[in-house]
C-alpha positions as CSV (number, residue, x, y, z in Angstrom):
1,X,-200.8,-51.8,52.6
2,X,-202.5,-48.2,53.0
3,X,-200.5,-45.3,53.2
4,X,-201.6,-42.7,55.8
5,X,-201.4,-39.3,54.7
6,X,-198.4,-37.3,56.2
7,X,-199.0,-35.9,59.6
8,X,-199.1,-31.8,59.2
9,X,-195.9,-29.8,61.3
10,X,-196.6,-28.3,64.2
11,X,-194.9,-25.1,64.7
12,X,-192.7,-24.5,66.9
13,X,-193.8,-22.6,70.0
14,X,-191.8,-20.5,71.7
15,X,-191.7,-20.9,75.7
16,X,-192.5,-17.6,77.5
17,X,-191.9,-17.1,80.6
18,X,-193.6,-14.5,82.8
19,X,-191.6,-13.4,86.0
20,X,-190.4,-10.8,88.8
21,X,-187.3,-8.9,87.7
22,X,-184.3,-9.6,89.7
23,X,-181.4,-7.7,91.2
24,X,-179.2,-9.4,88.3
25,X,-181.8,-8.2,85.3
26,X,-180.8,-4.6,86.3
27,X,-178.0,-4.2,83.3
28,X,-180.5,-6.6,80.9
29,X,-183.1,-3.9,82.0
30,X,-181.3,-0.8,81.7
31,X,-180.2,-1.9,78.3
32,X,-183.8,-2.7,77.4
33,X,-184.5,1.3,78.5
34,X,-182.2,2.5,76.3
35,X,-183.2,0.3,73.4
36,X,-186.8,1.9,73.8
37,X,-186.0,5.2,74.1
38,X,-187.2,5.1,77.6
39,X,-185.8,5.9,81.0
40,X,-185.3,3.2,83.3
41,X,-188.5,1.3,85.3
42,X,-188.1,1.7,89.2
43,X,-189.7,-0.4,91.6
44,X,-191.1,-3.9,91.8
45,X,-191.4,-5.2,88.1
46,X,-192.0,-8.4,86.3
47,X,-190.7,-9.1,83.6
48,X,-191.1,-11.4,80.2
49,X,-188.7,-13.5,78.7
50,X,-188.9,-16.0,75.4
51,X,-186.8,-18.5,75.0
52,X,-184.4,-17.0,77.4
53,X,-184.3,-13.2,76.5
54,X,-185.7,-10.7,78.4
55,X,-187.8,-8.7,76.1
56,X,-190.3,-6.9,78.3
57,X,-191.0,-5.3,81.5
58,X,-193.8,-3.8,83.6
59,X,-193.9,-1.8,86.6
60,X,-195.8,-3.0,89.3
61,X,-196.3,0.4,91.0
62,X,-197.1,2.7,87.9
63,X,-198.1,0.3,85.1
64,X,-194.7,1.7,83.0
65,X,-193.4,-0.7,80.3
66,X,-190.9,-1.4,78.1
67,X,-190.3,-3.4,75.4
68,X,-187.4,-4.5,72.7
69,X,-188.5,-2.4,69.7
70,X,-186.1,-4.6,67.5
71,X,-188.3,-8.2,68.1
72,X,-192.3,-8.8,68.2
73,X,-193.3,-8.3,71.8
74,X,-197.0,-6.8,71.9
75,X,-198.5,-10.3,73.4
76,X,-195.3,-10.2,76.0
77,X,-196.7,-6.9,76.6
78,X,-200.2,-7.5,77.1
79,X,-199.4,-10.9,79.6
80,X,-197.7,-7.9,81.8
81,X,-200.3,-6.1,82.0
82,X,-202.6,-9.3,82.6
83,X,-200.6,-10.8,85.9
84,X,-199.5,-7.1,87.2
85,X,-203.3,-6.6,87.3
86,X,-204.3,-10.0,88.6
87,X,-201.5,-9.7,91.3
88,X,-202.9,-6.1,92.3
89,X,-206.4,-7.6,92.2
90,X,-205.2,-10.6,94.7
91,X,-203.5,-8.0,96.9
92,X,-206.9,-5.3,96.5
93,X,-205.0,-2.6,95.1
94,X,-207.6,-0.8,92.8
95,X,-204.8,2.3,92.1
96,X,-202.6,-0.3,90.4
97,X,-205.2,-1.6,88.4
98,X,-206.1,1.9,87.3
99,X,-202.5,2.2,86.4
100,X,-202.4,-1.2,84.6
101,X,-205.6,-0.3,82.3
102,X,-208.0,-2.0,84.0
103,X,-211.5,-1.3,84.8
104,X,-211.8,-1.0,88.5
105,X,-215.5,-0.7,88.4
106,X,-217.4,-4.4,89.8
107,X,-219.5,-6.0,86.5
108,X,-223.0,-6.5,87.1
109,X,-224.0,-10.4,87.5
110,X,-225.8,-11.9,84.6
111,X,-229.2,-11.4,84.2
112,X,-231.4,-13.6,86.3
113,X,-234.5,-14.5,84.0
């Protein structure tokens, strides 16, 4: 009999869920403001959770975020950014991709040889 080596561990991922904010996130939110030393977002917003907590949030209208200073949420941050600016992109709104940090200005196509 031939022993097969030991399989490596996977680590554990945790599930992220990206989201609009909803009328019962508002104390979550607010809490989240205060947290970050910022005033509260107005507006449509979406908003991030991991494994259940609400960690981030984006403005939809200004491009305004806030995040829990207290856990890692830089890559929360960045996937806001990424589907407010692919939601203003579907809906053709250049000013909120301005706001969002994105490049409003259309890439050339690749060079045709």
């Amino acid at each position: 009999m031939s022993r097969s080596a030991p399989s490596p561990k996977l680590p554990l991922l945790a599930a992220v869920v990206i989201r609009p904010a909803y009328p019962d996130d508002a104390s979550t939110l607010e809490r989240l403001a205060r947290l970050d030393s910022r005033r509260p977002l107005g507006g449509p917003m979406l908003v991030a959770e991991r494994d259940g907590r609400l960690l981030a949030a984006i403005a939809t209208d200004d491009g305004a975020t806030i995040a829990d200073p207290f856990s890692p949420t830089a890559d929360l941050v960045a996937l806001l950014r990424l589907h407010a600016a692919d939601t203003a992109r579907s809906l053709g709104r250049r000013d909120i991709l301005r706001r969002v940090g994105v490049s409003t200005r259309r890439r050339p196509a690749l060079a045709r040889g």
